[in-house]
PDB file of N, CA, C and O in Angstrom:
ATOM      1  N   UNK A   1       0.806  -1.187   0.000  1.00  0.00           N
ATOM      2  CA  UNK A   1       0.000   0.000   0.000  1.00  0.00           C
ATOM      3  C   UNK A   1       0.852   1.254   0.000  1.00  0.00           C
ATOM      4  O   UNK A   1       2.051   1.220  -0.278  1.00  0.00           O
ATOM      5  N   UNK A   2       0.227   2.316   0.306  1.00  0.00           N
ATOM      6  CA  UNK A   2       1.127   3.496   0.010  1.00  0.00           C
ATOM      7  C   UNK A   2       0.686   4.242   1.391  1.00  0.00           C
ATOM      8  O   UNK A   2      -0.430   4.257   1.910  1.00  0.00           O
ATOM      9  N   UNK A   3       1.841   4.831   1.814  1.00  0.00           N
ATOM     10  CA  UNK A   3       2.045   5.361   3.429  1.00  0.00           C
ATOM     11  C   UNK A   3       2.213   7.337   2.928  1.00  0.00           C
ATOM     12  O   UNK A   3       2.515   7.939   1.898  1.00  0.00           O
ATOM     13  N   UNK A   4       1.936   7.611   3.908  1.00  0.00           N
ATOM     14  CA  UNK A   4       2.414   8.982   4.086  1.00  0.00           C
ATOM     15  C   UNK A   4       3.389   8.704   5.251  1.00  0.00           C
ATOM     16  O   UNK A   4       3.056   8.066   6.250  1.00  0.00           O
ATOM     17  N   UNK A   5       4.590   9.218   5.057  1.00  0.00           N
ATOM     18  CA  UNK A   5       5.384   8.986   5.945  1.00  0.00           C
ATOM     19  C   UNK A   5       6.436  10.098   6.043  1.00  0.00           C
ATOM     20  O   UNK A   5       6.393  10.888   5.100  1.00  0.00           O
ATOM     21  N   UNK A   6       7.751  10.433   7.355  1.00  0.00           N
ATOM     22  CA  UNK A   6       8.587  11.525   7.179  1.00  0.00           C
ATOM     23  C   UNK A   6      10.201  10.529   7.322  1.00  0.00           C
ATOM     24  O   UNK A   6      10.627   9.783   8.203  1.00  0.00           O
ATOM     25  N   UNK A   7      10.697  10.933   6.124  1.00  0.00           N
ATOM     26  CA  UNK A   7      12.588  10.292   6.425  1.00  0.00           C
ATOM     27  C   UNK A   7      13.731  11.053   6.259  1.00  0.00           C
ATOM     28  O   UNK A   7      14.189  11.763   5.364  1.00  0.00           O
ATOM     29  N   UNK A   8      14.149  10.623   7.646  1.00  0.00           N
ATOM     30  CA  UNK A   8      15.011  11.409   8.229  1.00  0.00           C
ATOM     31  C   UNK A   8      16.707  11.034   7.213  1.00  0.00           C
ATOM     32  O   UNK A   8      17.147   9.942   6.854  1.00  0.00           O
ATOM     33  N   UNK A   9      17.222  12.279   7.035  1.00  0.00           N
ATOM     34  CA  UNK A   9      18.479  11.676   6.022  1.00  0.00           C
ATOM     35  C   UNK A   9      19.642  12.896   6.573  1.00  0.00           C
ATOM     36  O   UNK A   9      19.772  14.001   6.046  1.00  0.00           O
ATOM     37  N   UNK A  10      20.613  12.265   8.032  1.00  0.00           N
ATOM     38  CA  UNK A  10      21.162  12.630   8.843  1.00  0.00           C
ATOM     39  C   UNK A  10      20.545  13.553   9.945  1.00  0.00           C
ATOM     40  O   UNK A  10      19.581  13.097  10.560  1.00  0.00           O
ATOM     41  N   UNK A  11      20.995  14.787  10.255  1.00  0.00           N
ATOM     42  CA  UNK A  11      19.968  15.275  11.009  1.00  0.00           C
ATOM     43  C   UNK A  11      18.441  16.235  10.205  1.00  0.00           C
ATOM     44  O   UNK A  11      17.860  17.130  10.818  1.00  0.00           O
ATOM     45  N   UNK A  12      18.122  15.872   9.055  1.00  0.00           N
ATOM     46  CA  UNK A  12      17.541  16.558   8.300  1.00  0.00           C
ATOM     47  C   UNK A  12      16.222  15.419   8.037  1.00  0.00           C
ATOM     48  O   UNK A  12      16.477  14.238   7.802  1.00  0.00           O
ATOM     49  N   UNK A  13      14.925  15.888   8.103  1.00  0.00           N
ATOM     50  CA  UNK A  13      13.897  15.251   7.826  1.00  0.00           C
ATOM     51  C   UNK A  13      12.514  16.130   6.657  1.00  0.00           C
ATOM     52  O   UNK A  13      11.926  17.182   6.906  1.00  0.00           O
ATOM     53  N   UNK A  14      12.376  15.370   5.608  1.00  0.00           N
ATOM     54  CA  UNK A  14      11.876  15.378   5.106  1.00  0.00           C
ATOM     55  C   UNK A  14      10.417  14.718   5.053  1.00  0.00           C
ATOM     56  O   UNK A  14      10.292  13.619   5.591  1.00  0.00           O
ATOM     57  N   UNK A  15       9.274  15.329   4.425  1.00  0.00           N
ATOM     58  CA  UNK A  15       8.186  15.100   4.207  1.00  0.00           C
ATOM     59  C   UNK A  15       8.016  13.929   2.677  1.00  0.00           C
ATOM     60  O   UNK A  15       8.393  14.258   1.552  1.00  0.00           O
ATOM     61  N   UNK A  16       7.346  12.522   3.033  1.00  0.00           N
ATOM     62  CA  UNK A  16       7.565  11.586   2.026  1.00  0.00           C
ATOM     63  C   UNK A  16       6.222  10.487   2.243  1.00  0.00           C
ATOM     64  O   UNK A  16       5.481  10.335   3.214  1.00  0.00           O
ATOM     65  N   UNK A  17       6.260   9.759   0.816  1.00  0.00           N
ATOM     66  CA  UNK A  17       5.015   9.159   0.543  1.00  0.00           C
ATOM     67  C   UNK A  17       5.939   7.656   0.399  1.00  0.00           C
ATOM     68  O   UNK A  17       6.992   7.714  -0.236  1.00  0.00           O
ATOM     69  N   UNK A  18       5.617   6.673   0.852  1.00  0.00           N
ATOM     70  CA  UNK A  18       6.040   4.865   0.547  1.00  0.00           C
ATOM     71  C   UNK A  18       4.967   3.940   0.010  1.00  0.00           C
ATOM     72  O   UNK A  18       3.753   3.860   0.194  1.00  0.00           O
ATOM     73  N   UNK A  19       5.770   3.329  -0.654  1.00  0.00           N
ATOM     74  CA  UNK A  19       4.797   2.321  -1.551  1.00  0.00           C
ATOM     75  C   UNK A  19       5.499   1.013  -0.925  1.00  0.00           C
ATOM     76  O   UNK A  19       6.717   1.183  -0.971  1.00  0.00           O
ATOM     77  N   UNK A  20       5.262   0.125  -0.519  1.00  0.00           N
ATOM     78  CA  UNK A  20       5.351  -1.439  -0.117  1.00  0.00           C
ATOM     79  C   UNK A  20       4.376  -2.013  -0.942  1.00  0.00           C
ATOM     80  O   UNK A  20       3.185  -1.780  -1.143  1.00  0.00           O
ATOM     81  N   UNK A  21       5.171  -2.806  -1.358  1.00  0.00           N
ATOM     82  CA  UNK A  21       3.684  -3.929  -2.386  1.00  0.00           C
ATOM     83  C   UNK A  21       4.340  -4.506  -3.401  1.00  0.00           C
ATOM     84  O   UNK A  21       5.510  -4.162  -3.231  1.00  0.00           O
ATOM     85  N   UNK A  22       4.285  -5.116  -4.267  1.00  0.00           N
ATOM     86  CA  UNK A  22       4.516  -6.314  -5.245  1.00  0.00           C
ATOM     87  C   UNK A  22       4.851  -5.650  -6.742  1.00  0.00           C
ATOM     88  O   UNK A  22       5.161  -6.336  -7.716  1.00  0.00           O
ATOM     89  N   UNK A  23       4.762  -4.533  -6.752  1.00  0.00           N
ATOM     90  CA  UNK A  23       4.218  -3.504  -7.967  1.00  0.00           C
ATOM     91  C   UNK A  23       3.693  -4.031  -9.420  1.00  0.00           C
ATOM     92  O   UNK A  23       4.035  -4.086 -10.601  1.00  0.00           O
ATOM     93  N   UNK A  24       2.553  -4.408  -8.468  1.00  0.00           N
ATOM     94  CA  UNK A  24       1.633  -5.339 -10.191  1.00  0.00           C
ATOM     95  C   UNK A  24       1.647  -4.608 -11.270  1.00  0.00           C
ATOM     96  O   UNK A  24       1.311  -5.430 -12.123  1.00  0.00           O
ATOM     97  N   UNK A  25       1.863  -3.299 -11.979  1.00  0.00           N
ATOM     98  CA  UNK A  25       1.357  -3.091 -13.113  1.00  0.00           C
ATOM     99  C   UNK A  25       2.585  -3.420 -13.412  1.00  0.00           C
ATOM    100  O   UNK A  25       2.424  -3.542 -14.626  1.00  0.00           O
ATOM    101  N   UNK A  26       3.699  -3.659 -13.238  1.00  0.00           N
ATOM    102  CA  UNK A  26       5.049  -3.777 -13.946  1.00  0.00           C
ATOM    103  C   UNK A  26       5.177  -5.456 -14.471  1.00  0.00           C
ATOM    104  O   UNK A  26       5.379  -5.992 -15.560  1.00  0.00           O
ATOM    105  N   UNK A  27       4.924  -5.988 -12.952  1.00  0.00           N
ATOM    106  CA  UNK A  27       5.640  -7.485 -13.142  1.00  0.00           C
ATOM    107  C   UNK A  27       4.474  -8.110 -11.939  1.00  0.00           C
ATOM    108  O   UNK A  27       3.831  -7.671 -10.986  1.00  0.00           O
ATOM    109  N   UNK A  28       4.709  -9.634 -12.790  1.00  0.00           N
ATOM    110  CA  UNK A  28       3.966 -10.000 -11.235  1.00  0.00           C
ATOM    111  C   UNK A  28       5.354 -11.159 -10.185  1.00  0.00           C
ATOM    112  O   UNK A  28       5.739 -12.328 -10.174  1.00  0.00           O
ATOM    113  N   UNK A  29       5.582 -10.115  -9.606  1.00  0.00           N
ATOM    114  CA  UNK A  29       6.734 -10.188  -8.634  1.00  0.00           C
ATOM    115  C   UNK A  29       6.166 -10.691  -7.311  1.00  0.00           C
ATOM    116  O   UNK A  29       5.098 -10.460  -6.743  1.00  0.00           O
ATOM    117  N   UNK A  30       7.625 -11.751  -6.878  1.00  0.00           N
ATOM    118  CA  UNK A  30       6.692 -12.463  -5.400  1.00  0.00           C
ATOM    119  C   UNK A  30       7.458 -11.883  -4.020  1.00  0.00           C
ATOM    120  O   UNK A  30       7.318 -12.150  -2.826  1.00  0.00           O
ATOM    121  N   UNK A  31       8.329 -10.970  -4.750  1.00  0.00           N
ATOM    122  CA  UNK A  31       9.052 -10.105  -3.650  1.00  0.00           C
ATOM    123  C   UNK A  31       8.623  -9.098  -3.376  1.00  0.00           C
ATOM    124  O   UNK A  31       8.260  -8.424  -4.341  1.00  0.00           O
ATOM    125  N   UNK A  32       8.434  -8.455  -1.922  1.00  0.00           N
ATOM    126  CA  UNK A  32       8.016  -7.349  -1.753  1.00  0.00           C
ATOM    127  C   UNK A  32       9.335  -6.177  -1.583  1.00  0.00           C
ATOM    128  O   UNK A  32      10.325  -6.200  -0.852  1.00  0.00           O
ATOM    129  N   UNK A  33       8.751  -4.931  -2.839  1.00  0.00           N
ATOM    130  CA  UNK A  33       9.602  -3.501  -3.009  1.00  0.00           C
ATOM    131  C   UNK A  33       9.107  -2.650  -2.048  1.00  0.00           C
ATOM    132  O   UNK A  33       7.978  -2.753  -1.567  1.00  0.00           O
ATOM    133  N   UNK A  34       9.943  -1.788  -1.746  1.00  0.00           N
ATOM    134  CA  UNK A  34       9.662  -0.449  -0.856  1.00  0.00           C
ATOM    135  C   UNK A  34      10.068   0.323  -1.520  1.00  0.00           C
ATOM    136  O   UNK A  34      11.171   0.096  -2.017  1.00  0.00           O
ATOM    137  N   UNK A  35       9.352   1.633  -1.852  1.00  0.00           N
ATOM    138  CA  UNK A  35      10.400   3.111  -2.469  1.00  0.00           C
ATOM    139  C   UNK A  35       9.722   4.062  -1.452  1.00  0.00           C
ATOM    140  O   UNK A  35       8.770   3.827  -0.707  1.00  0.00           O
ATOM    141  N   UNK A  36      10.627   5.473  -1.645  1.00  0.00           N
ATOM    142  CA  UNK A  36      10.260   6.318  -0.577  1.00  0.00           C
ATOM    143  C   UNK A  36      10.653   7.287  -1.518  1.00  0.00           C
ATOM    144  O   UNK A  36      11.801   7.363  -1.957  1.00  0.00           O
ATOM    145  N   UNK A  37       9.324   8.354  -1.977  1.00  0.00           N
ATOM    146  CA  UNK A  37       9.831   9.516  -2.432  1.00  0.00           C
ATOM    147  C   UNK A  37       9.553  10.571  -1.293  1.00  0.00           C
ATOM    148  O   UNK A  37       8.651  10.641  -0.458  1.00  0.00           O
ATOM    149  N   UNK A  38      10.657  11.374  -1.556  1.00  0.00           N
ATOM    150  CA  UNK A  38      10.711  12.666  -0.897  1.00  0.00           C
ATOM    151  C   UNK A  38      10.542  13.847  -1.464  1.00  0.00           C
ATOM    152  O   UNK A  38      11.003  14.325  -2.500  1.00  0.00           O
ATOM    153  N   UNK A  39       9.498  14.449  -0.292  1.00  0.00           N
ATOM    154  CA  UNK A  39       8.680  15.820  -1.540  1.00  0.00           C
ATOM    155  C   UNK A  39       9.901  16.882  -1.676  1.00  0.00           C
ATOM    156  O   UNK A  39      10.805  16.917  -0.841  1.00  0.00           O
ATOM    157  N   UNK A  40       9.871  17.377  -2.322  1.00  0.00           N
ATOM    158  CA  UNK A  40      10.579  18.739  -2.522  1.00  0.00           C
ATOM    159  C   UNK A  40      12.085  18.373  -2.420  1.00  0.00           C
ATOM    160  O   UNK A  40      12.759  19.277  -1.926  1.00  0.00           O
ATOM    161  N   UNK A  41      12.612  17.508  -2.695  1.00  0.00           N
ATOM    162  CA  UNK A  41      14.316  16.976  -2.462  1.00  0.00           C
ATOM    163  C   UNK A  41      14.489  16.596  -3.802  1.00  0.00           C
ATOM    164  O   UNK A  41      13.732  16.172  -4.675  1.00  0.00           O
ATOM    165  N   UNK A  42      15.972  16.923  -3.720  1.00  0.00           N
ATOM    166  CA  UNK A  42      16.831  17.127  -5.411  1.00  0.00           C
ATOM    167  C   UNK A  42      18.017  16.318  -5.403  1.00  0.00           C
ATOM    168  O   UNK A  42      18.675  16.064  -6.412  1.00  0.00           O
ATOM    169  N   UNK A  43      18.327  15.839  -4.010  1.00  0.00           N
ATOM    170  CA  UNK A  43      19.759  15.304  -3.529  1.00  0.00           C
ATOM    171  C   UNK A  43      19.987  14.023  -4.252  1.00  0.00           C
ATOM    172  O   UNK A  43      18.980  13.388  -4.566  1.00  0.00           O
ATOM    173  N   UNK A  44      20.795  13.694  -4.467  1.00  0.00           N
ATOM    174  CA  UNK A  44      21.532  11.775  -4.396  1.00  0.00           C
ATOM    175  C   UNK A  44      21.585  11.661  -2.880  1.00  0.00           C
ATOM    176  O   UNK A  44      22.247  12.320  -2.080  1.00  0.00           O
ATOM    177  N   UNK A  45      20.668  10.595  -2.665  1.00  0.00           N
ATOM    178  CA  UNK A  45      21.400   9.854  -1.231  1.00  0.00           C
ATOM    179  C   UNK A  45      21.693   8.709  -1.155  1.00  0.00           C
ATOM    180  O   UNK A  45      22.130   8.156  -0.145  1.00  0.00           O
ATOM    181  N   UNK A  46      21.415   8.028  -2.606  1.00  0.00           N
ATOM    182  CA  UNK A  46      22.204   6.595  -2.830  1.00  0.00           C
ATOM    183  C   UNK A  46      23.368   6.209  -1.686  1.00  0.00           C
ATOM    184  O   UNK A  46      24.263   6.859  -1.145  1.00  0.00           O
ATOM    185  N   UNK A  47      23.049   5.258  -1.622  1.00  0.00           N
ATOM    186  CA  UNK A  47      24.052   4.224  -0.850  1.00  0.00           C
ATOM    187  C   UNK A  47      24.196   5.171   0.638  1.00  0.00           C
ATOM    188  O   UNK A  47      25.267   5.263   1.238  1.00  0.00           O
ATOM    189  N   UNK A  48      23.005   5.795   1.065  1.00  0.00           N
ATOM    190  CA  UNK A  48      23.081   6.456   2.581  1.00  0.00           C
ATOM    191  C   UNK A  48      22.038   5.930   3.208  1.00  0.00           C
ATOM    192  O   UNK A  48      20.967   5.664   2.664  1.00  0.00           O
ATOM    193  N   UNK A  49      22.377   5.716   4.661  1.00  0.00           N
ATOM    194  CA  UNK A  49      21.201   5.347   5.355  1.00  0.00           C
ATOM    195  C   UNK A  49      20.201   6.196   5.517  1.00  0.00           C
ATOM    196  O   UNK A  49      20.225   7.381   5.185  1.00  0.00           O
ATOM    197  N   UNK A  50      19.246   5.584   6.059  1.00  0.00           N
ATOM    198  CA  UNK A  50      18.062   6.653   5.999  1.00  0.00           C
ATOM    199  C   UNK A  50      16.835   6.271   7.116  1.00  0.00           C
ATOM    200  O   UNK A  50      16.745   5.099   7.481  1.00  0.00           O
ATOM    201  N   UNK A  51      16.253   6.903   7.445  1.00  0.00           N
ATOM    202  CA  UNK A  51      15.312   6.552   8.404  1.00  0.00           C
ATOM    203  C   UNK A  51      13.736   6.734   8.309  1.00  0.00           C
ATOM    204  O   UNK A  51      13.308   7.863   8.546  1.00  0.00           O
ATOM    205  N   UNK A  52      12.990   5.905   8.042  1.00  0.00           N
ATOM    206  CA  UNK A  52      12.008   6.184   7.453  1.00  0.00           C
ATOM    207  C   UNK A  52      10.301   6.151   8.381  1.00  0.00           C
ATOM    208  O   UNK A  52       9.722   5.079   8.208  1.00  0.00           O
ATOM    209  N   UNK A  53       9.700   6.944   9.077  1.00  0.00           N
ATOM    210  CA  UNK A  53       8.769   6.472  10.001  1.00  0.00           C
ATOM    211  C   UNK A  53       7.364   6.696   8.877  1.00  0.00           C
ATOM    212  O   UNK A  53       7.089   7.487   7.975  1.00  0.00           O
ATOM    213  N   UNK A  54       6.806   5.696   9.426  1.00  0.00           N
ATOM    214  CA  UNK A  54       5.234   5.871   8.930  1.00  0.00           C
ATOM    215  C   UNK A  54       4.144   6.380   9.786  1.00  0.00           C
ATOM    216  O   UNK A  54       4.070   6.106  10.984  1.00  0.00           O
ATOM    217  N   UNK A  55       3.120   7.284   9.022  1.00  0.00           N
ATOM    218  CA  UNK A  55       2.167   7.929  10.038  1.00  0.00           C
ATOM    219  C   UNK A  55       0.770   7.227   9.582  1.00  0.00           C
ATOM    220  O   UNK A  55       0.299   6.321  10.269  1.00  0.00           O
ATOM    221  N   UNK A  56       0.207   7.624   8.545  1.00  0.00           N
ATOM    222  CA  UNK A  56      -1.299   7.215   8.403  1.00  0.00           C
ATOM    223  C   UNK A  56      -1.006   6.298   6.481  1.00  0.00           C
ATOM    224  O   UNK A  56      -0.327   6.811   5.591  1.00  0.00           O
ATOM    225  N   UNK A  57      -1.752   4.928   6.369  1.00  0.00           N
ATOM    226  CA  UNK A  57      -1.544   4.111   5.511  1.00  0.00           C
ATOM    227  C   UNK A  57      -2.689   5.241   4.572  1.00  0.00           C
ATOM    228  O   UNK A  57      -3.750   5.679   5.019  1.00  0.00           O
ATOM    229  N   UNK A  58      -2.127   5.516   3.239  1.00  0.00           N
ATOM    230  CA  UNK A  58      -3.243   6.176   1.859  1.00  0.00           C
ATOM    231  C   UNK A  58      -4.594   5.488   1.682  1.00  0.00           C
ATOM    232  O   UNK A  58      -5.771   5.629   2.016  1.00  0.00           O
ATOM    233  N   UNK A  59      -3.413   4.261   0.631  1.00  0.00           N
ATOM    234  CA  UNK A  59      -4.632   3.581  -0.009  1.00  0.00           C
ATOM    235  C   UNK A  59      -4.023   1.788   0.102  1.00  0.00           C
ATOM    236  O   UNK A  59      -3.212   1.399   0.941  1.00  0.00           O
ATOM    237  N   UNK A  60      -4.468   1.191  -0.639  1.00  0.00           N
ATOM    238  CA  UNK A  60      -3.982  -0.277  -0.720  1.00  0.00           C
ATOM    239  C   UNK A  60      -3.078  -0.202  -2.568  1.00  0.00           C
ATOM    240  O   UNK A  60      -3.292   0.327  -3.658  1.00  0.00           O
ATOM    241  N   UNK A  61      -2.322  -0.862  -2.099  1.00  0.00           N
ATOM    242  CA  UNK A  61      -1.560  -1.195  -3.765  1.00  0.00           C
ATOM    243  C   UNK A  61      -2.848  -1.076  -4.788  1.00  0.00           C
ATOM    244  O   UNK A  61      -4.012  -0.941  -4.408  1.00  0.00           O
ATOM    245  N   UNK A  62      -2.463  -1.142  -6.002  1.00  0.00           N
ATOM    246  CA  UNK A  62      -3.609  -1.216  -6.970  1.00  0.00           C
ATOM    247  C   UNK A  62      -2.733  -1.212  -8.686  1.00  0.00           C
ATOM    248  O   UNK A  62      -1.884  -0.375  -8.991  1.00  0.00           O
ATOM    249  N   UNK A  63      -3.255  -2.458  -9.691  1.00  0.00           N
ATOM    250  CA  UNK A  63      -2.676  -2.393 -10.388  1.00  0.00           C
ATOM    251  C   UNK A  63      -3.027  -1.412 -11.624  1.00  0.00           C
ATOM    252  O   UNK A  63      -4.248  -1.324 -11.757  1.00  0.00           O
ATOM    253  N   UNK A  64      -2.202  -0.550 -12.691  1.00  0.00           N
ATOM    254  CA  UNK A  64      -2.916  -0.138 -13.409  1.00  0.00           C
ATOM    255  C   UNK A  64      -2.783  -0.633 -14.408  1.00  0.00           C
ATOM    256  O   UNK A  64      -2.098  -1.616 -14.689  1.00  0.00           O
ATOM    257  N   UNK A  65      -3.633   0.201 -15.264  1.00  0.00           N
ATOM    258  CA  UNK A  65      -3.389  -0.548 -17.033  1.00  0.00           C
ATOM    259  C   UNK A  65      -3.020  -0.277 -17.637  1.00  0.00           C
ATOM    260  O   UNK A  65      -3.276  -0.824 -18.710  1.00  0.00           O
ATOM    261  N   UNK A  66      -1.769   1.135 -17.621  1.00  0.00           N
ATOM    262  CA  UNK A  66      -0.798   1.249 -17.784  1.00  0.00           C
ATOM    263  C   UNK A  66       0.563   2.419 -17.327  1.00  0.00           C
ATOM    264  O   UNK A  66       0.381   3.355 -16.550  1.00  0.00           O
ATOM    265  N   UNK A  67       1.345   2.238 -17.720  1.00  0.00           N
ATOM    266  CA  UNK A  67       2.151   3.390 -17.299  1.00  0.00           C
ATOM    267  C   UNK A  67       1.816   4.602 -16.730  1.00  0.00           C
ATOM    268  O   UNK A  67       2.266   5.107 -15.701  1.00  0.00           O
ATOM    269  N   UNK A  68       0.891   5.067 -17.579  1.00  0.00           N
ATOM    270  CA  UNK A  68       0.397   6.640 -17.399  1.00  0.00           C
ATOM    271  C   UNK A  68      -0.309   6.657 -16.238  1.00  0.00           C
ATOM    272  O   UNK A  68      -0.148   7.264 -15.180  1.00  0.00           O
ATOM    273  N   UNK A  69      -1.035   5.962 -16.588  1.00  0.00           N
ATOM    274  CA  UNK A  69      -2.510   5.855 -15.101  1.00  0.00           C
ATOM    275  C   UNK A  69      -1.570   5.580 -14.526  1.00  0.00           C
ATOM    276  O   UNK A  69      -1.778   6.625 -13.910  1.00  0.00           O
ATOM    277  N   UNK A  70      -0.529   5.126 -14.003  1.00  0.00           N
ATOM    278  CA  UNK A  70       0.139   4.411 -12.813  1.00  0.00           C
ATOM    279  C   UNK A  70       0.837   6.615 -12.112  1.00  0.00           C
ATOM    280  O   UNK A  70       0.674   7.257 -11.074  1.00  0.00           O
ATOM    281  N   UNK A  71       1.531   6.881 -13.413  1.00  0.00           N
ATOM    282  CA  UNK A  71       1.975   8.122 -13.571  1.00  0.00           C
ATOM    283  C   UNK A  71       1.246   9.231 -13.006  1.00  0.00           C
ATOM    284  O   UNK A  71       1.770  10.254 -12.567  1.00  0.00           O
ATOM    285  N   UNK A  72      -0.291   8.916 -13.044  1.00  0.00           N
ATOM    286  CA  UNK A  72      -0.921  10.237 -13.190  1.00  0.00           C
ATOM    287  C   UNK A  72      -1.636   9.721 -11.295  1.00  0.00           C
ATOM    288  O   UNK A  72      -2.213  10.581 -10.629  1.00  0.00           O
ATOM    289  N   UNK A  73      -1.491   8.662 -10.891  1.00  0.00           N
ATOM    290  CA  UNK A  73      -2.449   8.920  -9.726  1.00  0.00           C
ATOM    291  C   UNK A  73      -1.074   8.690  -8.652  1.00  0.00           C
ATOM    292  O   UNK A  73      -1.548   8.281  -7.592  1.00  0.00           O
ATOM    293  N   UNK A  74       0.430   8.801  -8.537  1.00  0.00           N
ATOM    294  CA  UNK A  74       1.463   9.038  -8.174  1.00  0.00           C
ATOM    295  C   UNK A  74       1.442  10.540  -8.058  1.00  0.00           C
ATOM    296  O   UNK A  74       2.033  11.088  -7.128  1.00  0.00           O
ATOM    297  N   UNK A  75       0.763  11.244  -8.996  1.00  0.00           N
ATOM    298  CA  UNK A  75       0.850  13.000  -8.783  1.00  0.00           C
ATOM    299  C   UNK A  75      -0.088  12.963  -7.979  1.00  0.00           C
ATOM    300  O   UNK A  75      -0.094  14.035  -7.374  1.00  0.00           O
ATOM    301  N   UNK A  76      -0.962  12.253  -7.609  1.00  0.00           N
ATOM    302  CA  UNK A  76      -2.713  12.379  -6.599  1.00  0.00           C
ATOM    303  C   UNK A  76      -1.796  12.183  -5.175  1.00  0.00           C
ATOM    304  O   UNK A  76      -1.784  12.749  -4.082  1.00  0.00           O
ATOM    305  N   UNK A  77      -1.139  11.216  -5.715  1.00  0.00           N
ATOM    306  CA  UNK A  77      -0.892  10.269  -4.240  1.00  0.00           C
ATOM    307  C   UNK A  77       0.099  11.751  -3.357  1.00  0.00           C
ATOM    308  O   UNK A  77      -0.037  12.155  -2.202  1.00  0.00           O
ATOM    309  N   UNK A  78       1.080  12.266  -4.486  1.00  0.00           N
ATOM    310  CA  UNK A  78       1.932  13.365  -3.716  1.00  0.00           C
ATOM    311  C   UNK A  78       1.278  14.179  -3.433  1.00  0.00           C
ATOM    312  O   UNK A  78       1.862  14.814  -2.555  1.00  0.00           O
ATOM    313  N   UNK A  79      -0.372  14.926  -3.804  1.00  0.00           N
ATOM    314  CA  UNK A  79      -0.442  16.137  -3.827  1.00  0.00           C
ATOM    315  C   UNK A  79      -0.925  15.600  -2.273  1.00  0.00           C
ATOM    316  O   UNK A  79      -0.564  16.134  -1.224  1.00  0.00           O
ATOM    317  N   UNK A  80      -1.910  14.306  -2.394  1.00  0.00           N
ATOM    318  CA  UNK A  80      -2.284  14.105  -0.898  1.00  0.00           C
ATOM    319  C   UNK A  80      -1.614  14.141   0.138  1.00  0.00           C
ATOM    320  O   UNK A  80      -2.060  14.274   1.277  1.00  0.00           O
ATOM    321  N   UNK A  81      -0.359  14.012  -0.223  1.00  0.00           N
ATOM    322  CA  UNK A  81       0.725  13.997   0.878  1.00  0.00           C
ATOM    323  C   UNK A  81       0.907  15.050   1.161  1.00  0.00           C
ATOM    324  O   UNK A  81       0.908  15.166   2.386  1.00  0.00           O
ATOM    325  N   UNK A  82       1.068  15.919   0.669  1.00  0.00           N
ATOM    326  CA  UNK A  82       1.598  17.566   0.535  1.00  0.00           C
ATOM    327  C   UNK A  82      -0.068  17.739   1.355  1.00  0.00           C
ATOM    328  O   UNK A  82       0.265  17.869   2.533  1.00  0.00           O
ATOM    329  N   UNK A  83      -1.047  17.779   1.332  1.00  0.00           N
ATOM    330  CA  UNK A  83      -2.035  18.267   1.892  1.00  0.00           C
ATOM    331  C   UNK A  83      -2.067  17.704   3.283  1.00  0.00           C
ATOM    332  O   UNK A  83      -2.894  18.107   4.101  1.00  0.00           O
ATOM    333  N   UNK A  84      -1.151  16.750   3.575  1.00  0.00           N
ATOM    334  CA  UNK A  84      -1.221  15.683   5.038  1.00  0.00           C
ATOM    335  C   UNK A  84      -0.705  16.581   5.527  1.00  0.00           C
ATOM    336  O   UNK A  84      -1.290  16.979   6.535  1.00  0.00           O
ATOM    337  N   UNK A  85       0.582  17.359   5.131  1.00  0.00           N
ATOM    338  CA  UNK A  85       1.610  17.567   5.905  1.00  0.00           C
ATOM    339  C   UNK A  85       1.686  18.899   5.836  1.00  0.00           C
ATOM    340  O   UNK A  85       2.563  19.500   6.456  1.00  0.00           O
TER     341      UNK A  85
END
């Protein structure tokens, strides 16, 4: 599903949305992915730790039918976030 959540990246914390789930419209994968975007951040933090807390769960995973739709309700999912926070 997809989280509203805040991750912390050293002493600096940011406002961020997580997806956990299988990511059906791509593949049907039996491993579970995590990504964490962070609103308003431009940085590389590749290969840095990071700390990630969760506050209130969005919605449940959901597959689309294609790219775009997947594209266009990822801008819903941030603006909701941005309105959480």
């Amino acid at each position: 599903g997809v989280y509203f959540t805040r991750t912390w990246c050293g002493d600096l914390s940011y406002a961020s949305i997580t997806n956990i789930g299988l990511n059906p419209t791509f593949a049907d994968r039996t491993s579970v992915q995590i990504e964490t975007h962070l609103l308003d951040f431009a940085s590389s933090i590749y290969d840095q730790s990071i700390q990630v807390q969760f506050f209130d769960r969005w919605r449940s995973e959901m597959r689309f039918p294609n790219k775009e739709a997947l594209i266009l309700q990822i801008g819903r999912d941030v603006e909701s976030a941005r309105s959480y926070w």
